[in-house]
C-alpha positions as CSV (number, residue, x, y, z in Angstrom):
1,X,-4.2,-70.3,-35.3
2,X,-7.6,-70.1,-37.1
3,X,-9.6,-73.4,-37.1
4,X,-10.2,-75.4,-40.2
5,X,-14.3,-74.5,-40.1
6,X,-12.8,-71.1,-39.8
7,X,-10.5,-71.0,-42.8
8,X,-13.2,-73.1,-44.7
9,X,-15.8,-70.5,-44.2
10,X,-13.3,-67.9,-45.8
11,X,-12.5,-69.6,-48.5
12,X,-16.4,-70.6,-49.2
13,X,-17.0,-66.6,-48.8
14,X,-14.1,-65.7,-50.8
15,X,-15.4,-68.2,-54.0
16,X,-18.6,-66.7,-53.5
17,X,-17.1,-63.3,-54.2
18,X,-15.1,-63.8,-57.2
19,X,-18.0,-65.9,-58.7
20,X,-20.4,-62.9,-58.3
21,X,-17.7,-59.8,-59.1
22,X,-16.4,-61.5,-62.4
23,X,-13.1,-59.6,-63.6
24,X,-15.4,-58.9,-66.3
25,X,-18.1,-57.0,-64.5
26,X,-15.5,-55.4,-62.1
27,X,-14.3,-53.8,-65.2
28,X,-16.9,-53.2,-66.7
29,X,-18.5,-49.7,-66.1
30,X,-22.3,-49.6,-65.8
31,X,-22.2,-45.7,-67.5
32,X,-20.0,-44.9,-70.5
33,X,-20.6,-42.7,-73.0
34,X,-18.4,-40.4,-75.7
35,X,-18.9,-37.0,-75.8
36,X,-17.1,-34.4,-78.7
37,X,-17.3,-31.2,-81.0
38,X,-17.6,-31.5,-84.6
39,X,-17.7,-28.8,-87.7
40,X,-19.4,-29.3,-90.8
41,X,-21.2,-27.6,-94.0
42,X,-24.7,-27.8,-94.5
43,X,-28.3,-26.0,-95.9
44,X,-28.4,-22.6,-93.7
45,X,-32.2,-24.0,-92.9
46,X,-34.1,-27.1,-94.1
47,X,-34.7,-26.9,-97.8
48,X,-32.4,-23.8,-98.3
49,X,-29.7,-23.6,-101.4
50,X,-27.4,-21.2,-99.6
51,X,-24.9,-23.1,-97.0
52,X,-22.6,-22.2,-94.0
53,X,-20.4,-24.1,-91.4
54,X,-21.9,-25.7,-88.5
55,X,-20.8,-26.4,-85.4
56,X,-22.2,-29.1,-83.7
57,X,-21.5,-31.8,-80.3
58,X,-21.3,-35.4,-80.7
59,X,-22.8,-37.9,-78.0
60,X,-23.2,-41.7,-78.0
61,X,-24.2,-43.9,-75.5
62,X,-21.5,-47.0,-75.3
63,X,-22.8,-48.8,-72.0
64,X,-25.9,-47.8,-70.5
65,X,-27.0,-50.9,-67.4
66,X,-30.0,-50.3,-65.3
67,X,-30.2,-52.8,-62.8
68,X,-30.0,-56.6,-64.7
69,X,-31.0,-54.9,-68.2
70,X,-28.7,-53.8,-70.4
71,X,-30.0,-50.8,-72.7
72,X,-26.6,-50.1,-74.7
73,X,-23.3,-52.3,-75.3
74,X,-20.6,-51.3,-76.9
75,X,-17.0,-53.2,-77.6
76,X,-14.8,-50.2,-77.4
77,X,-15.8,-47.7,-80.3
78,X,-17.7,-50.3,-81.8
79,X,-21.7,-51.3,-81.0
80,X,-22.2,-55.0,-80.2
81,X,-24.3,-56.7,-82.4
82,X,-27.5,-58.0,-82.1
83,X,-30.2,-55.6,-80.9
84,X,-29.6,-52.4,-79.1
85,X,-31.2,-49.1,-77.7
86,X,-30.2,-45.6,-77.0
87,X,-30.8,-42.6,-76.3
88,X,-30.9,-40.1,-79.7
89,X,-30.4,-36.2,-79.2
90,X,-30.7,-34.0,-82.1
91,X,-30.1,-30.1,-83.0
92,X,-31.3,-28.2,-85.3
93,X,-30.6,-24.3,-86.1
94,X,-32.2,-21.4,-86.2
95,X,-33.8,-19.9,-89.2
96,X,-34.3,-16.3,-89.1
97,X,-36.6,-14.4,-92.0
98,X,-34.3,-11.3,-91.4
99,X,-31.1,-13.3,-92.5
100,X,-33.2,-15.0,-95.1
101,X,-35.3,-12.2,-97.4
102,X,-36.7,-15.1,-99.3
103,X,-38.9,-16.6,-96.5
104,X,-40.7,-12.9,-95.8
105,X,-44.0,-13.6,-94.3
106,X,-42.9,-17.1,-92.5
107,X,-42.0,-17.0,-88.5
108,X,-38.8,-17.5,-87.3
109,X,-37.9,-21.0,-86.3
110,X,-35.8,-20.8,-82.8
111,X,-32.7,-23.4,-82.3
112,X,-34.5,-27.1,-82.1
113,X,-33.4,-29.8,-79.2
114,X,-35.0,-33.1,-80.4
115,X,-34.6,-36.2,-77.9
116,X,-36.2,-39.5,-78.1
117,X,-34.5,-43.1,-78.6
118,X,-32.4,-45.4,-81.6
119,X,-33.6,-49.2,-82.0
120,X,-31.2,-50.8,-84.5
121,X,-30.3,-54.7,-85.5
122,X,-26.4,-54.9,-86.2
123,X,-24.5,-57.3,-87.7
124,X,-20.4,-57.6,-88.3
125,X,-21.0,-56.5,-92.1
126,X,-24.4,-54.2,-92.0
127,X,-27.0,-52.8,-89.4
128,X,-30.7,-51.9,-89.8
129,X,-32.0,-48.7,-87.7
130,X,-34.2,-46.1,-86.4
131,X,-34.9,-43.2,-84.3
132,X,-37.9,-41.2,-82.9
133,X,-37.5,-37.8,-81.4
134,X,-39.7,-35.5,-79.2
135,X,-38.8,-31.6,-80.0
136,X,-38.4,-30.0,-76.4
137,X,-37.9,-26.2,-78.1
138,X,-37.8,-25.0,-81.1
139,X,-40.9,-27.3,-82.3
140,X,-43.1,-29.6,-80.3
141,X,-43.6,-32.1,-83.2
142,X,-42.0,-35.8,-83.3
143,X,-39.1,-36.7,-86.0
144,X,-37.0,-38.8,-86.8
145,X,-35.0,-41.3,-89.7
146,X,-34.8,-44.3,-90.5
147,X,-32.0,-46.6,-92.8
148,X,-29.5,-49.2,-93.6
149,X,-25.8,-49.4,-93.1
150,X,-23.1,-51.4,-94.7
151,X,-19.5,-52.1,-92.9
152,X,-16.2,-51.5,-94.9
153,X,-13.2,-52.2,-92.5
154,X,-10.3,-49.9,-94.1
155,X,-8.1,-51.1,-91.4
156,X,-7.7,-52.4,-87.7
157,X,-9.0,-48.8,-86.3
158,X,-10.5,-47.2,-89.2
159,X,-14.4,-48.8,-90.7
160,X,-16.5,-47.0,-93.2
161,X,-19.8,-46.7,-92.7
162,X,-22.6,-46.7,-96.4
163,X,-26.3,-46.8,-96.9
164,X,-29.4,-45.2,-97.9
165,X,-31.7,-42.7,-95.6
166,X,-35.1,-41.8,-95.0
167,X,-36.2,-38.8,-92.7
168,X,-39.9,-38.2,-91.3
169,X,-41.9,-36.2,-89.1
170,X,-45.6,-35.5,-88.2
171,X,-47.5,-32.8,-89.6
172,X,-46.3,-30.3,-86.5
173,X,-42.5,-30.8,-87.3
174,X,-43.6,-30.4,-91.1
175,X,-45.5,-26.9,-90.8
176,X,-42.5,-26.2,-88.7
177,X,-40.4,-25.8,-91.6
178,X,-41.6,-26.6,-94.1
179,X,-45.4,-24.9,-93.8
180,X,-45.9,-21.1,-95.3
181,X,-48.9,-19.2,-93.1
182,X,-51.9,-17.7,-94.9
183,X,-50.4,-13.9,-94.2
184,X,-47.8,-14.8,-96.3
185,X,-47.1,-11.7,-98.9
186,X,-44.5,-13.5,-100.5
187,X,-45.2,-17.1,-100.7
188,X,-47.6,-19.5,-101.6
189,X,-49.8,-20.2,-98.3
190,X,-48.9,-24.3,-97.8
191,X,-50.0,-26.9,-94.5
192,X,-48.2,-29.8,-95.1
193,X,-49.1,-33.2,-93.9
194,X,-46.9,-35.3,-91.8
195,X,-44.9,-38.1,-94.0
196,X,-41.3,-38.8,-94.9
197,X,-39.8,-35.9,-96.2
198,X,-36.5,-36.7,-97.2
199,X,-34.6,-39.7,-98.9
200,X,-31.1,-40.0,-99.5
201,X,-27.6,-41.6,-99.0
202,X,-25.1,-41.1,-95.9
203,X,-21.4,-42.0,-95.9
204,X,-19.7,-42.2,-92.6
205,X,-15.9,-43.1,-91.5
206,X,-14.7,-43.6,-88.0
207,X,-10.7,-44.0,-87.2
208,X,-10.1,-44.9,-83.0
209,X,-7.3,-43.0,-82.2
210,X,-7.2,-44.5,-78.8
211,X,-9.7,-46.9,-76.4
212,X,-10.4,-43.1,-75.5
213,X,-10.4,-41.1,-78.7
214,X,-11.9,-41.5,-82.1
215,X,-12.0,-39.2,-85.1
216,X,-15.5,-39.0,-87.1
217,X,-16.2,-37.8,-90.8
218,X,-19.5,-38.2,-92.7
219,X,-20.9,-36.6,-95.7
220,X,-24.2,-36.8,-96.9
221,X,-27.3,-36.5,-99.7
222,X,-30.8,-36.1,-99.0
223,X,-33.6,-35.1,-101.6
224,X,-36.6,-33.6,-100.2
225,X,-39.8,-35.3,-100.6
226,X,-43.6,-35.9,-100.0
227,X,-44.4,-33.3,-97.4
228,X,-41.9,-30.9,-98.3
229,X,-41.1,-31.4,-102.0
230,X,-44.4,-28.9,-102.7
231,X,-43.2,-26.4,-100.0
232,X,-42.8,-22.7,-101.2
233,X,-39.9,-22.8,-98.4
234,X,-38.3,-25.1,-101.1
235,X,-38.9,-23.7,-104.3
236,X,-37.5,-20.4,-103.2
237,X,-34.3,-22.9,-102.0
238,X,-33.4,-26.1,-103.2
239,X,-34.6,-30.1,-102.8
240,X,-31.4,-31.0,-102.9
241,X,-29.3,-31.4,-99.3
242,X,-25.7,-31.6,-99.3
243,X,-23.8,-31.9,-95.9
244,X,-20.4,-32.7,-94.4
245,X,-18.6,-32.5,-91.2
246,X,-15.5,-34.1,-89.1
247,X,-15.1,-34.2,-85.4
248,X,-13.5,-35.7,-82.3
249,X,-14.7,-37.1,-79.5
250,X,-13.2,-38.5,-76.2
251,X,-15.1,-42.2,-74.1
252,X,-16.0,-41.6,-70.3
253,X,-16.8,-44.3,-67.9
254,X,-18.4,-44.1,-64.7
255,X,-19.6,-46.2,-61.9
């Protein structure tokens, strides 16, 4: 039979244990993020006025723990308030001067990856936020937006999402797509400066379907400004930017 020091050094270890691997922490993943495909409607290029559908991927970061600092929190589908940080990844299409007559003279613009990081305050009724991103191809300018969000809960699993937008990049992201080049036969040559570009309103609705799955719908309205609102690329299109899309995504944890 075990002595009493024995069983007392068991127990002592055992209390030790629970006290440092909480229930909460054991469940607790330190890596979960959502990943999903979405489809929407939108300008065939910045500043255009003719539109297609778009394809596109949805990722958000939901727990991100490196160590004793936390990066990103969420509470299921739903960010934790207070500050947080994220990564941000961004894609951007083509624009090609054979599918588009109009923009004769310009270069083509390949497929754009932006990634960089989100900062954002959040409340239960509104949040405050923005992003900066670093092309990697497609341009090697920084971008990004910045805005304000009010919370509408339409239900237990379903909150919409309201507020206005502002978008921004430096002058190499501006000359990117919105610039025209001096051998331009058709338009005006233009070198725009960097600046906000854009301003406008973004609606957004998000229904859980599941601690794992949750459907996504936004549409949105951005009028192009500043460095691109005397852009030839825009005068031949429009300074008005509709867009809309729905998609699904699925949570994964790990670790």
């Amino acid at each position: 039979m075990p002595s009493l020091s024995r069983i007392r050094s068991v127990l002592a270890g055992l209390c030790l244990t629970a006290t440092l691997v909480s229930p909460a922490m054991a469940d607790s993943p330190r890596l979960a993020f959502a990943l999903g495909g979405s489809v929407g409607v939108g300008p065939e290029y910045p500043g255009a006025s003719s539109y297609g559908v778009q394809p596109g991927g949805i990722f958000q970061m939901h727990r991100l723990r490196l160590g004793g600092l936390t990066l990103a929190e969420r509470d299921g589908w739903r960010e934790r308030d207070g500050f947080g940080i994220a990564p941000s990844l961004r894609v951007l299409g083509a624009r090609r001067v054979s599918d588009h007559p109009e923009l004769a003279g310009t270069e083509d613009v390949s497929r754009a990856i932006e990634l960089g990081a989100r900062v954002q305050y959040r409340t239960p009724d509104w949040q405050v936020f923005a992003t900066l991103r670093h092309g990697l191809r497609g341009h090697r300018g920084w971008a990004g937006e910045a805005g304000v969000d009010g919370f509408l809960p339409l239900g237990p699993q379903t909150t919409l999402s309201a507020g206005p937008r502002i978008g921004f990049g430096d002058g190499t992201f501006q000359r990117t797509y919105f610039g025209a080049p001096a051998s331009s036969m058709v338009l005006q040559p233009f070198t725009p400066r960097s600046g906000v570009h854009s301003a406008g309103l973004a609606l957004g609705l998000t229904h859980e379907l599941s601690p794992e799955w949750a459907v996504f719908g936004s549409v949105t309205y951005d009028r192009l400004i500043g460095p691109a609102r005397n852009s030839p690329i825009v005068a031949v299109g429009s300074r008005h930017q509709y867009g809309a899309s729905i998609g699904i995504a699925r949570r994964f944890s790990l670790f």
